[in-house]
Biopython code that builds the backbone (N, CA, C, O; Angstrom):
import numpy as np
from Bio.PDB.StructureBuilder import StructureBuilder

atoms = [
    (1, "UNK", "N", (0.820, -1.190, 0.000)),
    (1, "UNK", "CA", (0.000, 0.000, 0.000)),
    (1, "UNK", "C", (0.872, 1.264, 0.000)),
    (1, "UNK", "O", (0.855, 2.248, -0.740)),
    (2, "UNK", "N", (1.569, 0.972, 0.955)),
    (2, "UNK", "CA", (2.480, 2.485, 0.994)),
    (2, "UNK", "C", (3.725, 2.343, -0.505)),
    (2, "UNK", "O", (3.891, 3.370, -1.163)),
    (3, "UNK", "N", (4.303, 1.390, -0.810)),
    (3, "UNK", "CA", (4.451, 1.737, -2.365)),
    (3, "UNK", "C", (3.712, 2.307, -3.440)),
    (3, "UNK", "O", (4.158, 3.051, -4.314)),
    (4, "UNK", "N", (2.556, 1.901, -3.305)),
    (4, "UNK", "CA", (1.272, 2.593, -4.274)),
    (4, "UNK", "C", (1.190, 3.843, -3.837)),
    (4, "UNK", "O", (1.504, 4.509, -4.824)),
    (5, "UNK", "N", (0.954, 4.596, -2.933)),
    (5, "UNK", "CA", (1.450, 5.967, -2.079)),
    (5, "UNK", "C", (2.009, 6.266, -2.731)),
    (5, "UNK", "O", (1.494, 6.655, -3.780)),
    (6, "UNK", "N", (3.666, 6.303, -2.554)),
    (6, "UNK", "CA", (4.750, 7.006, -3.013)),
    (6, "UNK", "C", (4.768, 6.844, -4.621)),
    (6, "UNK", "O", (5.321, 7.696, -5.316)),
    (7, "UNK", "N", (4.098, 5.643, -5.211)),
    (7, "UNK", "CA", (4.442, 6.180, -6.739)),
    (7, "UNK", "C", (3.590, 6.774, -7.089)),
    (7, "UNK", "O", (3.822, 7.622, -7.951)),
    (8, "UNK", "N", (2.028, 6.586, -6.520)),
    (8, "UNK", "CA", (0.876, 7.848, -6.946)),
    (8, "UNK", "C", (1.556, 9.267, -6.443)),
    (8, "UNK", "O", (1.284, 10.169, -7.236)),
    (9, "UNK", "N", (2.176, 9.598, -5.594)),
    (9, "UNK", "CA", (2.580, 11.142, -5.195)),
    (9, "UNK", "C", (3.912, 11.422, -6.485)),
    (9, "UNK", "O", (4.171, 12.409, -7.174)),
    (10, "UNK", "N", (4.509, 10.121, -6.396)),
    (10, "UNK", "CA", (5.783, 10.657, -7.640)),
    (10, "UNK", "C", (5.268, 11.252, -8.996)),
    (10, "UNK", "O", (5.752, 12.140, -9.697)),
    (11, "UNK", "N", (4.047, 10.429, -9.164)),
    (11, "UNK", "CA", (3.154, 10.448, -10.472)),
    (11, "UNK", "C", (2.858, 11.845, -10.575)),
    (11, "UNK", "O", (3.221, 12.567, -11.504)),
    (12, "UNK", "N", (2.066, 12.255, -9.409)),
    (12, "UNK", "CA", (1.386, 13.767, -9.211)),
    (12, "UNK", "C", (2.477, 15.062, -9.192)),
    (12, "UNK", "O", (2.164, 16.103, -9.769)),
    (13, "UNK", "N", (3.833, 14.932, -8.465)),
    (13, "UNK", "CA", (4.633, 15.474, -8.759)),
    (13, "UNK", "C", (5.582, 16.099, -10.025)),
    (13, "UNK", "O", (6.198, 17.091, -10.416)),
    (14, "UNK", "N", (5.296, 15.072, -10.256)),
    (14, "UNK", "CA", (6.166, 15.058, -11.940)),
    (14, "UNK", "C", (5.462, 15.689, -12.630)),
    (14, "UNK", "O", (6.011, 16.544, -13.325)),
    (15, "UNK", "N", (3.625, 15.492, -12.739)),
    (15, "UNK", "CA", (2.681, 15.618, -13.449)),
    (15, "UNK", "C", (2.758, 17.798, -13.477)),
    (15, "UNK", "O", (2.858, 18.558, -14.440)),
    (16, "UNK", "N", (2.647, 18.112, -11.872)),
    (16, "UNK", "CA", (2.712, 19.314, -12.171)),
    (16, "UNK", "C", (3.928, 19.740, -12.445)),
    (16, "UNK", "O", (3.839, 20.487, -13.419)),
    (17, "UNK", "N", (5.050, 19.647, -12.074)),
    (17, "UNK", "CA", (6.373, 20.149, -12.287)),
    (17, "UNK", "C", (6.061, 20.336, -13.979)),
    (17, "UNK", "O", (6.174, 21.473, -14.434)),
    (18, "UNK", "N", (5.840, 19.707, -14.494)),
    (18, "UNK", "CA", (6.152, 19.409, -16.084)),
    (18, "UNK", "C", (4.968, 20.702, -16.422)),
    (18, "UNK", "O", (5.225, 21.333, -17.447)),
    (19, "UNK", "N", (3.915, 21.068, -15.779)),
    (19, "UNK", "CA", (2.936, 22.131, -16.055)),
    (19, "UNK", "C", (3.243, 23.200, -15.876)),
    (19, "UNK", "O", (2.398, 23.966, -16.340)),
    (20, "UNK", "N", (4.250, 23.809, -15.310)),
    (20, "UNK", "CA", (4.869, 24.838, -14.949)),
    (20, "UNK", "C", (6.273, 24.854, -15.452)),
    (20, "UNK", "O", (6.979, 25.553, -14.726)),
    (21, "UNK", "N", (6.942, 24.292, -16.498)),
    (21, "UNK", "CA", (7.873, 24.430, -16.854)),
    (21, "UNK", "C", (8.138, 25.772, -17.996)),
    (21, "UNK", "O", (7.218, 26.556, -18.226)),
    (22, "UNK", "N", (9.131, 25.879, -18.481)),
    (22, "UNK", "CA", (9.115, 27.087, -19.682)),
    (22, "UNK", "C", (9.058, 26.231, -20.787)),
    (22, "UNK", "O", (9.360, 25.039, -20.725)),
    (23, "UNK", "N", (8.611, 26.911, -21.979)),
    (23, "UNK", "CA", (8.369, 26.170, -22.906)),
    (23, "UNK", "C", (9.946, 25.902, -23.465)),
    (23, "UNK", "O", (10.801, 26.785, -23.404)),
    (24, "UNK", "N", (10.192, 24.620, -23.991)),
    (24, "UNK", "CA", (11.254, 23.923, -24.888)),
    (24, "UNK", "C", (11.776, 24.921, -25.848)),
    (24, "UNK", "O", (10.911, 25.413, -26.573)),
    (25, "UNK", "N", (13.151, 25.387, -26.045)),
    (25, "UNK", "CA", (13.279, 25.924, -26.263)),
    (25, "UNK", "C", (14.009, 25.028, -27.936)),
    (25, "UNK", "O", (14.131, 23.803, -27.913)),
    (26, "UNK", "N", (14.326, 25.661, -28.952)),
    (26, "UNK", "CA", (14.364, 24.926, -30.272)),
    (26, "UNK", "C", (15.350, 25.601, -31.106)),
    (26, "UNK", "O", (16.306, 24.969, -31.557)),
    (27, "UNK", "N", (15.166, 26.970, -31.367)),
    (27, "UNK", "CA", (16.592, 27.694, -31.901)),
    (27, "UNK", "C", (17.476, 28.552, -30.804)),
    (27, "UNK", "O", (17.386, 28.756, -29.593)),
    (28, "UNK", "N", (18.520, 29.012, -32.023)),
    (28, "UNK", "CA", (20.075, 29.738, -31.542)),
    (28, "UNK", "C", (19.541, 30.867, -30.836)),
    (28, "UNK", "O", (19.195, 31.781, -31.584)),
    (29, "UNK", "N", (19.274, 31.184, -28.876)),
    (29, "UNK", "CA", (18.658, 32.306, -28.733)),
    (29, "UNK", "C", (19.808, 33.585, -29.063)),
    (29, "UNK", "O", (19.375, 34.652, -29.498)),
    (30, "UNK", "N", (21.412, 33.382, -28.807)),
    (30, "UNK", "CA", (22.499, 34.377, -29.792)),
    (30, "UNK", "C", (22.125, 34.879, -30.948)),
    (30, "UNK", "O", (22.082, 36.098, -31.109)),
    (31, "UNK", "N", (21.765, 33.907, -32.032)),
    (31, "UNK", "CA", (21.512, 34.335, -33.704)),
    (31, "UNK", "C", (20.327, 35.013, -33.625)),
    (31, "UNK", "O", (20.382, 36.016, -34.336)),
    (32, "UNK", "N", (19.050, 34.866, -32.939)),
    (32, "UNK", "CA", (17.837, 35.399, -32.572)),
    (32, "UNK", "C", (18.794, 36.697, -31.604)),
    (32, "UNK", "O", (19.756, 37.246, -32.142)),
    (33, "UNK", "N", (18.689, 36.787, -31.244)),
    (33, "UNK", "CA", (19.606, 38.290, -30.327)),
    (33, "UNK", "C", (19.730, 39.197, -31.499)),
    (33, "UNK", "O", (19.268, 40.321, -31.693)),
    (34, "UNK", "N", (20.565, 38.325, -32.318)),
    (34, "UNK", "CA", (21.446, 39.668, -33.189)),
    (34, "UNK", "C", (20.420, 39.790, -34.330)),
    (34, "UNK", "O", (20.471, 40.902, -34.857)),
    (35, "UNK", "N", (19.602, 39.050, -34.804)),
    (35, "UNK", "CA", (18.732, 39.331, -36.020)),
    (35, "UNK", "C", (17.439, 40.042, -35.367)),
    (35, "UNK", "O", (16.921, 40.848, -36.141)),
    (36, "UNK", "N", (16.724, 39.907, -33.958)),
    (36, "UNK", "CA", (16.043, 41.212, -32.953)),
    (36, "UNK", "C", (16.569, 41.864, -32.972)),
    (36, "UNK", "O", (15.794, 42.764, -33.297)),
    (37, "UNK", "N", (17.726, 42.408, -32.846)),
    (37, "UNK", "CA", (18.540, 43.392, -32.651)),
    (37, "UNK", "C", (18.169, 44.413, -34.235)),
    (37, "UNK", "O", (17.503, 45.446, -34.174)),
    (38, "UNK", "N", (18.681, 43.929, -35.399)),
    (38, "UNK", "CA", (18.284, 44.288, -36.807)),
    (38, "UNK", "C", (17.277, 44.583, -37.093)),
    (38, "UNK", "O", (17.066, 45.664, -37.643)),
    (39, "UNK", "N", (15.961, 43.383, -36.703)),
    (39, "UNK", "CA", (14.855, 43.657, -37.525)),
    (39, "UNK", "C", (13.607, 44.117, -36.346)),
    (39, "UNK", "O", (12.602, 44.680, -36.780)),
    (40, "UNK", "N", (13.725, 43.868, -34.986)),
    (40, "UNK", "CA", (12.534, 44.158, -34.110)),
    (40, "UNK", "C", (13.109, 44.941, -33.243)),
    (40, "UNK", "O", (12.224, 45.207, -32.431)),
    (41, "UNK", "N", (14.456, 45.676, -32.814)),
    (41, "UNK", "CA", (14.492, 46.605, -31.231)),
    (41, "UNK", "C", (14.399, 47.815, -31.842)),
    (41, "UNK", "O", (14.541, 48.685, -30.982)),
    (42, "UNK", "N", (14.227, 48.283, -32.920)),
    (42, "UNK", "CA", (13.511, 49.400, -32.982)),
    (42, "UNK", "C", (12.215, 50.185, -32.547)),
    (42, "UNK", "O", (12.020, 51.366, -32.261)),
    (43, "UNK", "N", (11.047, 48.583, -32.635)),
    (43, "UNK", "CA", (9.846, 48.996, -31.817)),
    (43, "UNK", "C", (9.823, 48.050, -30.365)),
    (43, "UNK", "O", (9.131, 48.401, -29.409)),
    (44, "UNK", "N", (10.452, 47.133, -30.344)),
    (44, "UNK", "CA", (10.466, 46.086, -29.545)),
    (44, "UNK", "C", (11.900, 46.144, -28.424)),
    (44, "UNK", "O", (12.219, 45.015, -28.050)),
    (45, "UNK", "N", (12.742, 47.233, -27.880)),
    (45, "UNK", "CA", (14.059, 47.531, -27.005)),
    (45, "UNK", "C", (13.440, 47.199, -25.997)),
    (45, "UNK", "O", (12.402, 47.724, -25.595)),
    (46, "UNK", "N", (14.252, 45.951, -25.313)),
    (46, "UNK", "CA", (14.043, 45.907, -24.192)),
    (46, "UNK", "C", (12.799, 44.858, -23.805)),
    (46, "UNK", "O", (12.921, 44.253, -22.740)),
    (47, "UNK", "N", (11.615, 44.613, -24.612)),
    (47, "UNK", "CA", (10.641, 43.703, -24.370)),
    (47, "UNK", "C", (9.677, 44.582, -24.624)),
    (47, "UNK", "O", (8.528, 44.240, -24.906)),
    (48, "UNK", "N", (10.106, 45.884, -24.535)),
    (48, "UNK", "CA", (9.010, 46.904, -24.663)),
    (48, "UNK", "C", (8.237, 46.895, -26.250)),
    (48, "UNK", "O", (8.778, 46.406, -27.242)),
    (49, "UNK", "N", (7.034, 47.463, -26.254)),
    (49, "UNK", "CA", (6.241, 47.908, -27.393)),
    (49, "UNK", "C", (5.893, 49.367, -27.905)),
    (49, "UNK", "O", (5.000, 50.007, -27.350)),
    (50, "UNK", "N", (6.466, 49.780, -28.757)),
    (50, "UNK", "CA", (6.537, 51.729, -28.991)),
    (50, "UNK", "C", (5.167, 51.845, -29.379)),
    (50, "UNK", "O", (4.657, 52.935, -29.124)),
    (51, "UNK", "N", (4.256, 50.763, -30.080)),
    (51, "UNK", "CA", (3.350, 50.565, -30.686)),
    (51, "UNK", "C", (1.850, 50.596, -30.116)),
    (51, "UNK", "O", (0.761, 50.926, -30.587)),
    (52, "UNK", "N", (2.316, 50.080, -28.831)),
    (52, "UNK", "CA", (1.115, 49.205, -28.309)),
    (52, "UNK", "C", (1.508, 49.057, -26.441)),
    (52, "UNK", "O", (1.412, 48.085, -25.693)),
    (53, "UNK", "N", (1.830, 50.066, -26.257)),
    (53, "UNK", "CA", (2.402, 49.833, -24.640)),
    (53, "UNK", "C", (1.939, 48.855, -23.516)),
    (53, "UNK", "O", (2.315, 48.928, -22.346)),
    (54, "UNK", "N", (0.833, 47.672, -24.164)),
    (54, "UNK", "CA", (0.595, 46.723, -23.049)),
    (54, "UNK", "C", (0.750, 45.636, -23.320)),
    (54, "UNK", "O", (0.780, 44.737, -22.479)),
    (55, "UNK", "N", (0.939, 45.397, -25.081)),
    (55, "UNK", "CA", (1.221, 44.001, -25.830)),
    (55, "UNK", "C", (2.898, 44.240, -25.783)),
    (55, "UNK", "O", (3.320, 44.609, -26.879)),
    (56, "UNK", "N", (3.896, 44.110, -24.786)),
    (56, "UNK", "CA", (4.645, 44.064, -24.402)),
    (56, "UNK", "C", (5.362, 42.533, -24.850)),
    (56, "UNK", "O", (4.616, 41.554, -24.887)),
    (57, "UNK", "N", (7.000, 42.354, -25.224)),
    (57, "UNK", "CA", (7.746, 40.879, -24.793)),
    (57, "UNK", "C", (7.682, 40.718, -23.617)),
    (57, "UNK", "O", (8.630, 40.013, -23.271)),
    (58, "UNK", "N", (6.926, 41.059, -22.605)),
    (58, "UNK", "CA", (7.630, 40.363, -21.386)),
    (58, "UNK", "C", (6.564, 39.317, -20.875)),
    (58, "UNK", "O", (5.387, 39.264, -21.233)),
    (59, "UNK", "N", (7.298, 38.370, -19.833)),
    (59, "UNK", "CA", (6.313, 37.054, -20.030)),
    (59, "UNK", "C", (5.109, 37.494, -19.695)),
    (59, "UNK", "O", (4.301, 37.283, -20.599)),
    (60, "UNK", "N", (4.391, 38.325, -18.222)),
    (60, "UNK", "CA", (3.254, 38.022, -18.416)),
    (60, "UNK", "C", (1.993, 38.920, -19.744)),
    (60, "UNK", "O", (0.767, 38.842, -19.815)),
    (61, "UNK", "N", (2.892, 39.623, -20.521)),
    (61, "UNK", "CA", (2.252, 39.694, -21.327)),
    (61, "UNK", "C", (1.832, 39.018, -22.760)),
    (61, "UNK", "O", (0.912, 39.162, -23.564)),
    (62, "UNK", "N", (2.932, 38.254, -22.651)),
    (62, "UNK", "CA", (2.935, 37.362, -23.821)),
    (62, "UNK", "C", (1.804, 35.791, -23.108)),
    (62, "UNK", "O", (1.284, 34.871, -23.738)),
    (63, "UNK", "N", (1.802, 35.991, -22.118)),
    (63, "UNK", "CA", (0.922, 34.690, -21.340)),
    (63, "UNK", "C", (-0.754, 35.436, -21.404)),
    (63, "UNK", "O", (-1.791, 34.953, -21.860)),
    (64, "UNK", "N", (-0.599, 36.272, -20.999)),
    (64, "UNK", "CA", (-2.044, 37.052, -21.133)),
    (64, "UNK", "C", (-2.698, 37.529, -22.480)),
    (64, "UNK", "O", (-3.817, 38.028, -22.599)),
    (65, "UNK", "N", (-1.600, 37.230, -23.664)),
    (65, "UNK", "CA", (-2.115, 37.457, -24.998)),
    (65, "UNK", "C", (-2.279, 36.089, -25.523)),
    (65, "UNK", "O", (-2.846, 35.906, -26.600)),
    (66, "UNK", "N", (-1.720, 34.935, -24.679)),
    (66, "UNK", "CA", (-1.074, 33.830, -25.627)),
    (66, "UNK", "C", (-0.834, 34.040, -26.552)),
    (66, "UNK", "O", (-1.459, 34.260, -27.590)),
    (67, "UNK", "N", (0.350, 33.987, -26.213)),
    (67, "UNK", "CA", (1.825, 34.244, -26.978)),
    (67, "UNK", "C", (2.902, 33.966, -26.281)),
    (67, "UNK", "O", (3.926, 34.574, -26.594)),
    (68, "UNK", "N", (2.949, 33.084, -25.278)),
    (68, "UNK", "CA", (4.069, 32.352, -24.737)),
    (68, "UNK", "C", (4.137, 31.282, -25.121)),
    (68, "UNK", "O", (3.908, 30.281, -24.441)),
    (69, "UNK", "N", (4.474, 31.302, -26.315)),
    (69, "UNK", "CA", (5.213, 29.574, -27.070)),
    (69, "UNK", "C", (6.108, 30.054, -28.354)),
    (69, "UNK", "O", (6.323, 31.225, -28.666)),
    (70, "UNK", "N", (6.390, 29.353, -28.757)),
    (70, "UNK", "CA", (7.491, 29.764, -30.019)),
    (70, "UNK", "C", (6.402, 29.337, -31.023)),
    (70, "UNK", "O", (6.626, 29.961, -32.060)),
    (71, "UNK", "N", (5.242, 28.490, -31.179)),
    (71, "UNK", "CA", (4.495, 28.867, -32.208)),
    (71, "UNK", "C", (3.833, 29.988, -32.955)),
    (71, "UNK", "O", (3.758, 30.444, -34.096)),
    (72, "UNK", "N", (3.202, 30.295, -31.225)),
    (72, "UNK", "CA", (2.723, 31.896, -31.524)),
    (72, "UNK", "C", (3.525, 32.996, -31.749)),
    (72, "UNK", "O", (3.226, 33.895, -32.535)),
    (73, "UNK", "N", (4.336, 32.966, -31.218)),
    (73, "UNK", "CA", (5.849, 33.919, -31.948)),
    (73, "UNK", "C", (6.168, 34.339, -33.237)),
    (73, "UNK", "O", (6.102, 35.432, -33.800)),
    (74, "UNK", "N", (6.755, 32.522, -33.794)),
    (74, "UNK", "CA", (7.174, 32.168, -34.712)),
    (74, "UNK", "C", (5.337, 32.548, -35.773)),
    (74, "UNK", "O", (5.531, 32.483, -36.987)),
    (75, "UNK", "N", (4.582, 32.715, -35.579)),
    (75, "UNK", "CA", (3.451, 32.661, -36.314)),
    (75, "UNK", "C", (3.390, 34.340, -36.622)),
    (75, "UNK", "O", (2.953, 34.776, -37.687)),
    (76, "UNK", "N", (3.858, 35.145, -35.609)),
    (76, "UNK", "CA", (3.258, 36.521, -35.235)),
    (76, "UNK", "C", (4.449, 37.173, -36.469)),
    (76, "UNK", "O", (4.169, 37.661, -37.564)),
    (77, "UNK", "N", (5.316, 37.051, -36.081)),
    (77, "UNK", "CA", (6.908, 37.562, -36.832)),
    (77, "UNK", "C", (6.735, 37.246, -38.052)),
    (77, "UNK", "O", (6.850, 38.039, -38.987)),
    (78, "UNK", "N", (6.354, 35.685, -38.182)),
    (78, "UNK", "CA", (5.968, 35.389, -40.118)),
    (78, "UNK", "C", (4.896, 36.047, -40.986)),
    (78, "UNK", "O", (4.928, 36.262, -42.198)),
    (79, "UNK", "N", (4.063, 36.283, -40.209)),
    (79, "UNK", "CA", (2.355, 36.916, -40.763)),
    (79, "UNK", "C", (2.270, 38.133, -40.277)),
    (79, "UNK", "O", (1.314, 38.775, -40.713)),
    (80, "UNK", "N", (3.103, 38.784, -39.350)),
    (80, "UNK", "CA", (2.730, 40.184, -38.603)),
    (80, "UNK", "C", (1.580, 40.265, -38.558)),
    (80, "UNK", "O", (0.964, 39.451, -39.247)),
    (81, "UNK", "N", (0.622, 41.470, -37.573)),
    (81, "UNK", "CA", (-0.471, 41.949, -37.260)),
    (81, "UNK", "C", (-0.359, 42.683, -37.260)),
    (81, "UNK", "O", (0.800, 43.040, -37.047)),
    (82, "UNK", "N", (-1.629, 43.975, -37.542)),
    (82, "UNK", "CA", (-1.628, 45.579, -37.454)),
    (82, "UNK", "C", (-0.439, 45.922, -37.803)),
    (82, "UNK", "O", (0.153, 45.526, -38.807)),
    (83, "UNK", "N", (0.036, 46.825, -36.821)),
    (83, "UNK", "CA", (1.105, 47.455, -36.994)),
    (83, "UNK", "C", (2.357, 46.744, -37.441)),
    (83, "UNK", "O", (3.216, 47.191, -38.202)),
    (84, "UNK", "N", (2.332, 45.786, -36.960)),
    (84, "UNK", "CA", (3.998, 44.847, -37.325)),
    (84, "UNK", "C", (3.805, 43.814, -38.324)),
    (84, "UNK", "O", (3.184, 42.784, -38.588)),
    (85, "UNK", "N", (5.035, 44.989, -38.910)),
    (85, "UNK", "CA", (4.880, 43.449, -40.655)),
    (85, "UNK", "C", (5.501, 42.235, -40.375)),
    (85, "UNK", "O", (6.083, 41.788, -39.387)),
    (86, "UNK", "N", (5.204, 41.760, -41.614)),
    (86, "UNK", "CA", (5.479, 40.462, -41.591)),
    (86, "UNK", "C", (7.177, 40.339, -41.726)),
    (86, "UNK", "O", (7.968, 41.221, -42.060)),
    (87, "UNK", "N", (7.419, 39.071, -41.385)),
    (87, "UNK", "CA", (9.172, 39.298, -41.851)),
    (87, "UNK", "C", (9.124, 37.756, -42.198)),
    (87, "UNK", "O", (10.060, 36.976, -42.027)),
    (88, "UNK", "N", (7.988, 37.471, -42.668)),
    (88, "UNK", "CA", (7.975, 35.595, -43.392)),
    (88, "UNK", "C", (8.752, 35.407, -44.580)),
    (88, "UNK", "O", (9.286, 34.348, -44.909)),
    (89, "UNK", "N", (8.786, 36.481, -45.202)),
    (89, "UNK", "CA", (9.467, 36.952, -46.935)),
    (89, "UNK", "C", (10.992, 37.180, -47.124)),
    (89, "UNK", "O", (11.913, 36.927, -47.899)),
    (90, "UNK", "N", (10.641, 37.961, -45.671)),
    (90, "UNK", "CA", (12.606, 38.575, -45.410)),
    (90, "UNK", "C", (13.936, 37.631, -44.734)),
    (90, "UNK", "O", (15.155, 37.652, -44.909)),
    (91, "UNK", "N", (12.962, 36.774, -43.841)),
    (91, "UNK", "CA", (13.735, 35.683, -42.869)),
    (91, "UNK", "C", (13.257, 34.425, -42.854)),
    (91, "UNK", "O", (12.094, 34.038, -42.972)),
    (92, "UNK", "N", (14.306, 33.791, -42.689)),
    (92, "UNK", "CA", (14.037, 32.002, -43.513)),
    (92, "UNK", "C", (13.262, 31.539, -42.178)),
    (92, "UNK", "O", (13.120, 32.338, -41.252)),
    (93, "UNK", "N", (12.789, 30.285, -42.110)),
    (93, "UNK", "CA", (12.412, 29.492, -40.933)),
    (93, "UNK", "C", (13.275, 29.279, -39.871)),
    (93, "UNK", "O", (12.881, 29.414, -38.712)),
    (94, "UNK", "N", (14.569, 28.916, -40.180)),
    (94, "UNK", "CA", (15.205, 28.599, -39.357)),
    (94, "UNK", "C", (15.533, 29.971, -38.423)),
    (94, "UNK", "O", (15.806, 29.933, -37.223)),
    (95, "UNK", "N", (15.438, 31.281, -39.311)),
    (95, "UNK", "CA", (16.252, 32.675, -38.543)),
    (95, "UNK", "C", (14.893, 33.129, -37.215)),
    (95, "UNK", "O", (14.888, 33.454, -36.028)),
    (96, "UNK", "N", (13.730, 32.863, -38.467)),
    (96, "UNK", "CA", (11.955, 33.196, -37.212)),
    (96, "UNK", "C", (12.422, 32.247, -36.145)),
    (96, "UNK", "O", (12.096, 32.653, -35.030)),
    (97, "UNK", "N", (13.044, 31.177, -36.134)),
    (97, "UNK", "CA", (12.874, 30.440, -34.975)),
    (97, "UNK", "C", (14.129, 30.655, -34.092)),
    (97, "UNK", "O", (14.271, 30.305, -32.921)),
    (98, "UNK", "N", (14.676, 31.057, -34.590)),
    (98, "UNK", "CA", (15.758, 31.717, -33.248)),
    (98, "UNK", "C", (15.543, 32.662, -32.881)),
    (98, "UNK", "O", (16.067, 32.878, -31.788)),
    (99, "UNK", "N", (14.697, 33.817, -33.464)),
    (99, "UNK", "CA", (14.003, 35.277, -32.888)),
    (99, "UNK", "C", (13.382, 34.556, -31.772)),
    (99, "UNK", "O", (13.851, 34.723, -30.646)),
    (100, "UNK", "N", (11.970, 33.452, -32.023)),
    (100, "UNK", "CA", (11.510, 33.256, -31.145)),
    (100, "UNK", "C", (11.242, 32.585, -29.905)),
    (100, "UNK", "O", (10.320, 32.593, -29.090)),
    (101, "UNK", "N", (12.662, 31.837, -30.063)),
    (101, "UNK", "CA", (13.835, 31.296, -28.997)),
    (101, "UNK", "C", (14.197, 32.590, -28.108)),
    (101, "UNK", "O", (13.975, 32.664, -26.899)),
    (102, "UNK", "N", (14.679, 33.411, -28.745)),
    (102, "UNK", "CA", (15.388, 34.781, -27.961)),
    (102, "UNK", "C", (14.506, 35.760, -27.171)),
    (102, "UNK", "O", (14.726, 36.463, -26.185)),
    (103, "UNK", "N", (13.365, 35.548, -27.998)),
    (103, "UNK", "CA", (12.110, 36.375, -27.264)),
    (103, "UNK", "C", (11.411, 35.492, -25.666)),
    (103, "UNK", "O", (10.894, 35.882, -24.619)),
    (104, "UNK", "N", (11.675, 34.526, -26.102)),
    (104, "UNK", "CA", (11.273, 33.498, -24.754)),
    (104, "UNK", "C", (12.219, 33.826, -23.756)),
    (104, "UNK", "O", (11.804, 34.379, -22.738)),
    (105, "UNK", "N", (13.678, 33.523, -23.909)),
    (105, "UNK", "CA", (14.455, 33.237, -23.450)),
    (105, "UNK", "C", (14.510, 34.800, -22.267)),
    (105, "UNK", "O", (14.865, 34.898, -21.093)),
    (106, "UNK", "N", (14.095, 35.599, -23.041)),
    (106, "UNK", "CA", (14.741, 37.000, -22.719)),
    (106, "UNK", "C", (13.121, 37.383, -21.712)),
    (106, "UNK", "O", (12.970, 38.143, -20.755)),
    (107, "UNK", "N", (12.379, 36.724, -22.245)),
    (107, "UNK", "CA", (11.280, 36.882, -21.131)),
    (107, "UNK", "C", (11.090, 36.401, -20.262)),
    (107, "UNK", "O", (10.478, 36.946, -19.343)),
    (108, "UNK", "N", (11.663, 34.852, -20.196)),
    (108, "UNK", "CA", (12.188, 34.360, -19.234)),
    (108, "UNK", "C", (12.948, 35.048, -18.175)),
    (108, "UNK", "O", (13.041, 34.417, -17.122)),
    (109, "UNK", "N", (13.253, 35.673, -18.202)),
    (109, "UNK", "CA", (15.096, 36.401, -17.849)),
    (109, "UNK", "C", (14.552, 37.472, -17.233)),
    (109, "UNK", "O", (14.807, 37.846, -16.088)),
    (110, "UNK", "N", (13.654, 38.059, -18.147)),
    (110, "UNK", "CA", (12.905, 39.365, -17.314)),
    (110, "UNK", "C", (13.273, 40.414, -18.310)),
    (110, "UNK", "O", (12.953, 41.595, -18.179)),
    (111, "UNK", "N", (14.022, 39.890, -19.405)),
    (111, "UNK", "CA", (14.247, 41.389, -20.359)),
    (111, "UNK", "C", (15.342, 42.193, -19.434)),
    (111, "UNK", "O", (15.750, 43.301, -19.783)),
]
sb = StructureBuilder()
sb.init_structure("model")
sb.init_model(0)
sb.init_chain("A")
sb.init_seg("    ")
for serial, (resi, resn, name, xyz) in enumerate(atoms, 1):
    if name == "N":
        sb.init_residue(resn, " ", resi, " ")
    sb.init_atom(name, np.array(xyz, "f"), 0.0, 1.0, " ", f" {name:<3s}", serial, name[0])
structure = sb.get_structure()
């Protein structure tokens, strides 16, 4: 009985740990640095938005827009919205996905 215990609590443990983790991270967040740096800290320095002062990089705004994953990132940067163009034309797959490695990473971090 008390084995069944401890592996149902290991079970439950693991279960949330893994729910609260940061999302997997997939590209170069360096090469994403320096190509943000080029193509997004003009409106985007710092995590900030010149555009839109509450749709912010920083995590809890990217959690409150969902937009904390590298899909939604990687989706936002390729197709732009409103104000922010697209950069699907200008930057290959592999470069969107290290932007949105770097944008995590850096929100992670706190910007």
């Amino acid at each position: 009985m008390f084995k069944r215990l401890l592996a149902l609590a290991f079970a439950i443990v693991t279960v949330v740990s893994f729910s609260f983790a940061s999302p997997a991270f997939a590209g170069d967040a360096a090469n994403g640095g320096k190509i943000f740096g080029a193509n997004c800290a003009a409106c985007h320095m710092g995590g900030n938005n010149v555009v839109n002062a509450v749709k912010t990089l920083k995590q809890d705004a990217l959690k409150q827009y969902d937009m904390y994953s590298l899909d939604a990132i990687k989706y936002q940067v390729t197709n732009g919205k409103n104000a922010m163009p697209a950069f699907g034309s200008k930057l290959s797959e592999a470069q969107i996905e290290d932007v949105a490695t770097y944008v995590l990473s850096q929100a992670d971090s706190g910007w």
